[in-house]
C-alpha positions in Angstrom: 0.0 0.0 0.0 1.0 3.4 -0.4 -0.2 7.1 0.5 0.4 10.2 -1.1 -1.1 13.6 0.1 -1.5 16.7 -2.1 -1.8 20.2 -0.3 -3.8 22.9 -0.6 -1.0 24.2 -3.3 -1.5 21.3 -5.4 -5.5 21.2 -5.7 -5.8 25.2 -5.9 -7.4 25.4 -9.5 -8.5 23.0 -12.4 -5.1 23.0 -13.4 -4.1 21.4 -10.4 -6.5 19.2 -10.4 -5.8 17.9 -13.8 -2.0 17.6 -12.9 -3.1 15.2 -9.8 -4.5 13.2 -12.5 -1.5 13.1 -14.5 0.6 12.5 -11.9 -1.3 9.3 -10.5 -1.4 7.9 -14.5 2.8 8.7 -14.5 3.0 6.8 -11.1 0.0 4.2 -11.2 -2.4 3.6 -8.9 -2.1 -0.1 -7.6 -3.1 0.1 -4.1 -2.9 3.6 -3.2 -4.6 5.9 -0.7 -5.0 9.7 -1.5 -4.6 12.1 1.3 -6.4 15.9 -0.2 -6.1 19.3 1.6 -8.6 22.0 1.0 -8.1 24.0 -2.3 -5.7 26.9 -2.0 -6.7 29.4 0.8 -9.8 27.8 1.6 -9.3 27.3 5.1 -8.4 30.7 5.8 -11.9 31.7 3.9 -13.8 29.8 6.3 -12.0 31.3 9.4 -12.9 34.6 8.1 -16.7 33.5 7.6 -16.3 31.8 11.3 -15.1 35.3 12.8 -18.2 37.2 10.6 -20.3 35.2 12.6 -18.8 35.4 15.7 -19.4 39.6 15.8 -23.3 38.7 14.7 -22.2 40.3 11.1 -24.9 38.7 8.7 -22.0 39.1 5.9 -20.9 35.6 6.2 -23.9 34.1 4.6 -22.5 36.5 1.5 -19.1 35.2 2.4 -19.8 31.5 2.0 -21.3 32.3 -1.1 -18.6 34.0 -2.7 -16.8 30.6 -1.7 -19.6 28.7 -3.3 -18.8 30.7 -6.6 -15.0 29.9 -6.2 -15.5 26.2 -5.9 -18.1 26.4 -9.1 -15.8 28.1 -11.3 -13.4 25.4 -11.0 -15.8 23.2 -11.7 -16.6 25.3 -14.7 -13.3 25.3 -15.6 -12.7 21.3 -15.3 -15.6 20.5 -17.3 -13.8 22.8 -20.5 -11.9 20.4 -23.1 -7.8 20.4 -22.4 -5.1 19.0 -23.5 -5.2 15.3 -22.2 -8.3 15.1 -21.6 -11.0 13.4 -24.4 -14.3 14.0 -25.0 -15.8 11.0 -23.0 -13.9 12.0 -20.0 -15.4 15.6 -20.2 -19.1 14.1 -20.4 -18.7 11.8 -18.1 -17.4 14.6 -15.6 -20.2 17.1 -16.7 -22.8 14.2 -15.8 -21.2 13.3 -12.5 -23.4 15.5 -10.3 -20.7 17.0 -8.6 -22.7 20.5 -9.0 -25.6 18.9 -6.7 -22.9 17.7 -4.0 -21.5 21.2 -3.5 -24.4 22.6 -3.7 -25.5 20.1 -0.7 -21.9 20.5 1.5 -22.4 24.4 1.1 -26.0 24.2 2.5 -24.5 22.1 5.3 -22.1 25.0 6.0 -24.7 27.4 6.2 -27.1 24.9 8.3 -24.1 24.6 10.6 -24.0 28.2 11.4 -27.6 28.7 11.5 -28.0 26.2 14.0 -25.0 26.5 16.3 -25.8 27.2 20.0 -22.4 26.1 21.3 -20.2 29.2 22.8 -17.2 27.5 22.4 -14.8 28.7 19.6 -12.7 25.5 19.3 -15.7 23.6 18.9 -17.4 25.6 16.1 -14.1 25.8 14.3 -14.0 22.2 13.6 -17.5 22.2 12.6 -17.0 24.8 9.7 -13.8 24.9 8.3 -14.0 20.5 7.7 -15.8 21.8 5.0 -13.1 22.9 2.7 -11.7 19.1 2.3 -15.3 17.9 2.0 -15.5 20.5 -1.0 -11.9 19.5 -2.1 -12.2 16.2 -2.3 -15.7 15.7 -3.7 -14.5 18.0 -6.5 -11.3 15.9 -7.2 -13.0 12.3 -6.7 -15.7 13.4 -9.4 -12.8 14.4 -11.9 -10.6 11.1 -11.3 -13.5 8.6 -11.7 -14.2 11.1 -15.2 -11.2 10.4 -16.1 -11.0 6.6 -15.8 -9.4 6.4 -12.3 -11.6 4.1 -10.0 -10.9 5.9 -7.0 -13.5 5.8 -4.1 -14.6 8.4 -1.8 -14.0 8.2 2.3 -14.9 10.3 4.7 -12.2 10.7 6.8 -14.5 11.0 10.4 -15.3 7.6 9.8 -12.0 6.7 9.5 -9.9 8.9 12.1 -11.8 8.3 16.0 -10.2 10.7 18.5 -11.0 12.8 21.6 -12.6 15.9 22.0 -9.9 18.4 21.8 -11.5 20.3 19.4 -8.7 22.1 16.9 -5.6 19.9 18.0 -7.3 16.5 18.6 -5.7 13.4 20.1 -5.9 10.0 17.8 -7.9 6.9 19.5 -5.0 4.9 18.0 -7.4 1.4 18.3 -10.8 2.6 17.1 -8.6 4.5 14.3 -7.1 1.3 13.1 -9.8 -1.0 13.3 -12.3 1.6 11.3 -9.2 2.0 8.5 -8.4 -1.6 7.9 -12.3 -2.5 7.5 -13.4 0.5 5.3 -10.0 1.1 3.6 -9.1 -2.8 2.3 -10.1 -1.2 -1.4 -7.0 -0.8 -3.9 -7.6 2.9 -4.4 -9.7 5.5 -2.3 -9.4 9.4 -0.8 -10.0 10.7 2.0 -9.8 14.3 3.1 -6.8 15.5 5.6 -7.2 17.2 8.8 -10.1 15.8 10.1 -11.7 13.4 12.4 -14.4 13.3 14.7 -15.1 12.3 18.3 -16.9 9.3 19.9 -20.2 11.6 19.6 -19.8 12.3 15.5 -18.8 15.4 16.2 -16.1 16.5 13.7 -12.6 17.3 15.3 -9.3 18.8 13.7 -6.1 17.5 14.0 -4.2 21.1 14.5 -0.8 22.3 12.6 0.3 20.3 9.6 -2.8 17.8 9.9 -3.5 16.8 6.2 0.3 15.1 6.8 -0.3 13.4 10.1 -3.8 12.1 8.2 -1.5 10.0 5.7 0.6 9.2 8.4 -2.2 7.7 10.2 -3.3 6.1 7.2 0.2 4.3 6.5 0.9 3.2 9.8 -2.7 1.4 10.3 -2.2 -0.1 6.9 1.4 -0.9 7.2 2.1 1.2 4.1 5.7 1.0 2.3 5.8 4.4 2.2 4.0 7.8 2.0 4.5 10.9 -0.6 3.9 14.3 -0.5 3.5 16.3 -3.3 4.2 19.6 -3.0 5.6 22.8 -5.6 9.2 22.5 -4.3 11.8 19.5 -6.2 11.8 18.0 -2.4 13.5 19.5 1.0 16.2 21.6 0.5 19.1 22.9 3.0 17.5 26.1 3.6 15.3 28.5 2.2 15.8 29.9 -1.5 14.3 33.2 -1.0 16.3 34.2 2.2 19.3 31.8 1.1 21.9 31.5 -2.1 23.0 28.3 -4.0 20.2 25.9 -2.1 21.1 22.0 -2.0 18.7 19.6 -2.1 18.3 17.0 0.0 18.3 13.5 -0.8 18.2 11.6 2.0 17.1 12.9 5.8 17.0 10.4 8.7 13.7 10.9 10.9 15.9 12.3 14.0 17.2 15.2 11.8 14.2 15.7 10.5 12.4 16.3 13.9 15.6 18.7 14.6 14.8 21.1 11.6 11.3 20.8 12.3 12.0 21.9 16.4 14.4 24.8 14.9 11.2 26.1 12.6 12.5 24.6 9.1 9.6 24.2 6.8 9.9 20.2 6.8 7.6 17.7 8.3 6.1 18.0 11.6 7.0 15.8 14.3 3.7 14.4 15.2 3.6 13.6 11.2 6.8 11.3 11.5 6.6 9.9 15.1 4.0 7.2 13.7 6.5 6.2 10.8 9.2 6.0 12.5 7.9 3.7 14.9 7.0 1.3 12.2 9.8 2.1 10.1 7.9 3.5 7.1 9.9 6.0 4.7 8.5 9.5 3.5 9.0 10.9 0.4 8.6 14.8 -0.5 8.1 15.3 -4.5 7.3 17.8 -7.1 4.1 17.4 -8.5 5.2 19.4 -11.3 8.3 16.7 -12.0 7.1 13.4 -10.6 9.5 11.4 -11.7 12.5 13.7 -10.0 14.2 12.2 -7.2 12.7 14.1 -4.6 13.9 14.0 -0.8 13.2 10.8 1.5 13.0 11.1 5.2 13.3 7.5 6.8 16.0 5.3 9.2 19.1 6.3 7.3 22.2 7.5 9.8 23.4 9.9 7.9 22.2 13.3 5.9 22.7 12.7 2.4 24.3 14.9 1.3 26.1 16.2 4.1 26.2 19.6 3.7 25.0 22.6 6.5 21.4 23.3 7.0 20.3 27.3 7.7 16.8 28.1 9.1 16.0 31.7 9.7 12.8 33.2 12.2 11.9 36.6 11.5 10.7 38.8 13.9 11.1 37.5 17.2 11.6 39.0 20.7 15.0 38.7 22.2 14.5 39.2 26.3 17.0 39.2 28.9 15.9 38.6 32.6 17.7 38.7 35.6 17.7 39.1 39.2 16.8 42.2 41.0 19.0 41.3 43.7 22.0 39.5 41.9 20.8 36.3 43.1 21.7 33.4 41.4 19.4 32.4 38.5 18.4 29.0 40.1 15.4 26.3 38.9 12.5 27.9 41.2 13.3 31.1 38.9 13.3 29.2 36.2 9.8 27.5 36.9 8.8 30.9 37.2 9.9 32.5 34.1 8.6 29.4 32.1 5.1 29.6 33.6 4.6 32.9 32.8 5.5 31.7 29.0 3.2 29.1 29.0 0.5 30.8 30.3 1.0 33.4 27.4 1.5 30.4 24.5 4.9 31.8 23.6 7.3 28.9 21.9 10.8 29.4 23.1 13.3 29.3 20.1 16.6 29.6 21.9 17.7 29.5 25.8 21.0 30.5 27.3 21.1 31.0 31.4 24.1 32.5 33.0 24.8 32.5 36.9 22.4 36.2 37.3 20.4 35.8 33.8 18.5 33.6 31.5 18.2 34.7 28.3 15.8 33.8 25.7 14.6 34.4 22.0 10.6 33.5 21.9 8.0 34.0 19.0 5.5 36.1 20.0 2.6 34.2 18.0 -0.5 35.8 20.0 0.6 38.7 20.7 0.9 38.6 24.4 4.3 40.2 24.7 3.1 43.0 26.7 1.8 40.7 29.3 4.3 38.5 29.7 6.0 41.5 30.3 4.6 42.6 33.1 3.8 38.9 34.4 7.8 38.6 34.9 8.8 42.3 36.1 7.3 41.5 39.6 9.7 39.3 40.1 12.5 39.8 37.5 15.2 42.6 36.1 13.8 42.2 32.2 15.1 43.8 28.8 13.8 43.0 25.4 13.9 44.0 21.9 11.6 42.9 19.5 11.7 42.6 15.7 15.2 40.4 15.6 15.9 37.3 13.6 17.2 33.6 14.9 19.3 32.0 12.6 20.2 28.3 13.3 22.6 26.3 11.2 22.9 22.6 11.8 26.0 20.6 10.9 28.1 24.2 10.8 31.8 24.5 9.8 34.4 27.0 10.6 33.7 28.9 7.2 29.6 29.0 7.9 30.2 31.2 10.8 32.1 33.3 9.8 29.8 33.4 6.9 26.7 33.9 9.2 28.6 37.0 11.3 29.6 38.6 9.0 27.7 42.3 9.2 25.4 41.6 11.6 24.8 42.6 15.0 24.9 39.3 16.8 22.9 39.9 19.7 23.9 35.9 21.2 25.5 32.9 20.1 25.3 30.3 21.0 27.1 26.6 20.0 26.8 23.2 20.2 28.1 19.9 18.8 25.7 20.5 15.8 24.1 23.5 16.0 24.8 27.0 15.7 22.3 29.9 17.3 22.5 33.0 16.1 19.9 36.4 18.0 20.5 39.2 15.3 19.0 42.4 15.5 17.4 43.7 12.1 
């Protein structure tokens, strides 16, 4: 068995959608399992339509229409001849009464909305934006099975039990495997990403990067030989092309260094995504869509980085704080219990830590915008300065030559080394 996953990138327009088609015919489609995100920036659409409704601003009925339209235009747009795509294939699309099953998920939407009496955000989130993938993948099943590809349609809440942590769910790892193996025995099917739903129906999210940890959870209850995901990029590369010069891509990534980039805010996999394939050993690919039959990148049990070469991830506007005691005290762990409290209590995700005898310093993302209060939360006890806006750069598998490279011209805040990794707090 194997798994691939298309983003929201991939699936954005009828073009996309055709070019999934091509690329299952260039790859085949002996027992496989098809992972699909919402279409471009659907999601964010629907969390815009959420927050309409939340202020009691009728406008989101219009909103959710003008989504409506999107959707149908590509629709439109798929049902036009193209290159690759005969006659028969067209009618049989334009017959498939895919118009009728938007139609019905968008009056769902709006019948969500309209009958909601639940107060709690989290909740209503997962409700409404599950949505998009229903759209997406209704959309993209009705073009494949036009275009001679047997695939069949799951709905992923029957497939993926968990809790009721609504927007970052836990997986019921036994009710999750036992629904997948008897509704997913079929050579080819697709399923949306994402979501799940709870032991009442109610349909949960699985939080950041969760259309990946879907065909994660797919391969590892099916004992997949591998996953792929197909993306706009040739595969993972070394660093960042539009920050970086002379990027390297990279071939071969084993699951620990993967998890490392990930933790230091690379744009790779997630770690929740390969936790369930490492355990059962199962290798990930990343491809182009646009070049399926390039080499790509595969993440899996390999020792070594292939090639080895230094990897360079950059966050952009972070807050750089230094906190000390009033008294000159030592810095000691009930001080540090303290200062992390306060940053859990204001959700701030620590990028770099360094703690001298009088002074822990830190450089933290400010995702929430909470800085302020964190602020004050540690100045009743604490000597604090901060300055916002800088940039942590962290190279892993550094030389002598990178940093000297990375210094160069910048106002290095803090650095900080270790046997692999180089830190770097610079002030923009």
């Amino acid at each position: 068995m194997r798994i691939y996953k298309f983003g929201g990138a991939s699936v954005k327009d009828a073009v996309g959608i055709r070019n999934v088609g091509k690329v299952l015919k260039t790859m085949g489609t002996d027992r496989l399992g098809i992972v699909i995100s919402a279409m471009g920036k659907t999601t964010n659409a629907l969390e815009i339509i959420i927050a309409s409704y939340k202020s009691n601003d009728s406008v989101y009925l219009k909103q959710i229409d003008v989504l409506y339209e999107a959707h149908l235009a590509i629709i439109e747009d798929l049902k036009k001849p193209s290159e690759g795509i005969d006659d028969e294939s067209l009618v049989r699309f334009r017959e498939s009464g895919i118009d009728k099953d938007l139609k019905a998920i968008i009056e769902s939407l709006k019948g969500e909305l309209l009958r909601n009496k639940s107060r709690n955000y989290s909740f209503l989130y997962d409700q409404v934006v599950s949505h998009g993938e229903l759209m997406s993948t209704r959309i993209v099943t009705a073009f494949l099975k036009a275009c001679g590809i047997p695939v069949k349609w799951k709905d992923a809440r029957q497939l993926i039990r968990t809790d009721n942590k609504y927007r970052d769910a836990t997986v019921d790892w036994e009710q999750t495997e036992k629904q997948i193996l008897e509704q997913c025995s079929d050579e080819l099917f697709i399923t949306q990403g994402f979501i799940g739903s709870d032991e009442n129906g109610f349909t949960t999210t699985l939080g950041r990067e969760g259309s990946d940890y879907t065909a994660a959870i797919l391969a590892y209850c099916l004992d997949a030989a591998e996953v792929t995901i197909w993306k706009d990029v040739p595969g993972v590369l070394n660093a960042d092309p539009r920050v970086f010069k002379n990027t390297v891509l990279l071939e071969k990534i084993p699951y620990d260094e993967a998890i490392e980039l990930a933790f230091y805010g690379a744009s790779v996999i997630h770690p929740k995504t390969l936790q369930p394939l490492q355990r059962k050993g199962i290798p990930l690919n990343v491809k182009s869509f646009l070049n399926p039959k390039s080499v790509g990148s595969v993440i899996t049990s390999s020792k070594h980085l292939v090639p080895t070469t230094p990897c360079f991830i950059v966050r952009k506007n972070m807050v750089f704080l230094r906190i000390s005691s009033r008294d000159f005290s030592f810095i000691g762990e009930s001080n540090i219990s303290d200062i992390f409290h306060e940053l859990s209590e204001n959700k701030m995700q620590v990028g770099l830590l360094q703690n001298s005898a009088i002074s822990f310093s830190l450089c933290i993302e400010d995702k929430y915008g909470r800085i302020s209060t964190l602020l004050k939360g540690l100045e009743k006890k604490f000597k604090v300065s901060h300055v916002t806006g800088v940039s942590l750069f962290t190279v892993r598998h550094y030389d002598g030559d990178t940093i000297e490279d990375m210094e160069h011209g910048k106002n290095v805040l803090l650095k900080q080394r270790a046997q692999d990794t180089l830190q770097l707090v610079v002030q923009d």
